[in-house]
N, C-alpha and C positions, 0 to 999 in steps of 0.2 A: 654382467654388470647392470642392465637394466632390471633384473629380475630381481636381485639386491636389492635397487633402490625403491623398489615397488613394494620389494616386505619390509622394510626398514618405513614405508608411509603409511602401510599397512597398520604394522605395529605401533606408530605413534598416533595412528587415528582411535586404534583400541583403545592404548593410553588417555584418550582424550573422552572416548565417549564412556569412562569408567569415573573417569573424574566428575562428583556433581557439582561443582563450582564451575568449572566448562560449560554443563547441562545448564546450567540457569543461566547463563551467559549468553548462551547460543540460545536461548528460549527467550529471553528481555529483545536481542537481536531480533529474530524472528516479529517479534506482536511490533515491535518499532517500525517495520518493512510494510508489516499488512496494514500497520495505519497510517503509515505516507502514502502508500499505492491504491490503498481500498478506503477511504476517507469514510465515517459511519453517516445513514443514511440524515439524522437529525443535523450533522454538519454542512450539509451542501443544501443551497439554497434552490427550492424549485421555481422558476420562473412559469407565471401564466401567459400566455401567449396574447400579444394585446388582439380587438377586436377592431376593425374598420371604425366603430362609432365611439370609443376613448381613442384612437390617435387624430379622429378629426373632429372632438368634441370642442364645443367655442370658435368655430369659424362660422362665418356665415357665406353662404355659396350665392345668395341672391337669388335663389330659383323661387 
């Protein structure tokens, strides 16, 4: 019984990977995946890391 339903998913994954209307379906999927999860590098903003003398720039200490 299990071994049926394993060729029978078998068979309809053949099915599928023969179809190219599938193929470009499952390839549009794919590039939508890697650009939710891998976001391209021009997209993400680098931040520079502030320095002691811009976070206390415009005070005066009185020394």
């Amino acid at each position: 019984m299990l071994q049926d339903k394993l060729e029978r998913i078998n068979e309809l994954r053949k099915q599928a990977m023969a179809d190219p209307e599938f193929m470009k379906s499952a390839q549009a999927h794919a590039d939508a995946i890697k650009h939710e999860y891998h976001p391209t590098p021009s997209t993400q903003r680098s931040k520079k890391p502030k320095t002691l003398s811009d976070i206390y720039k415009g005070y005066d200490f009185g020394i």
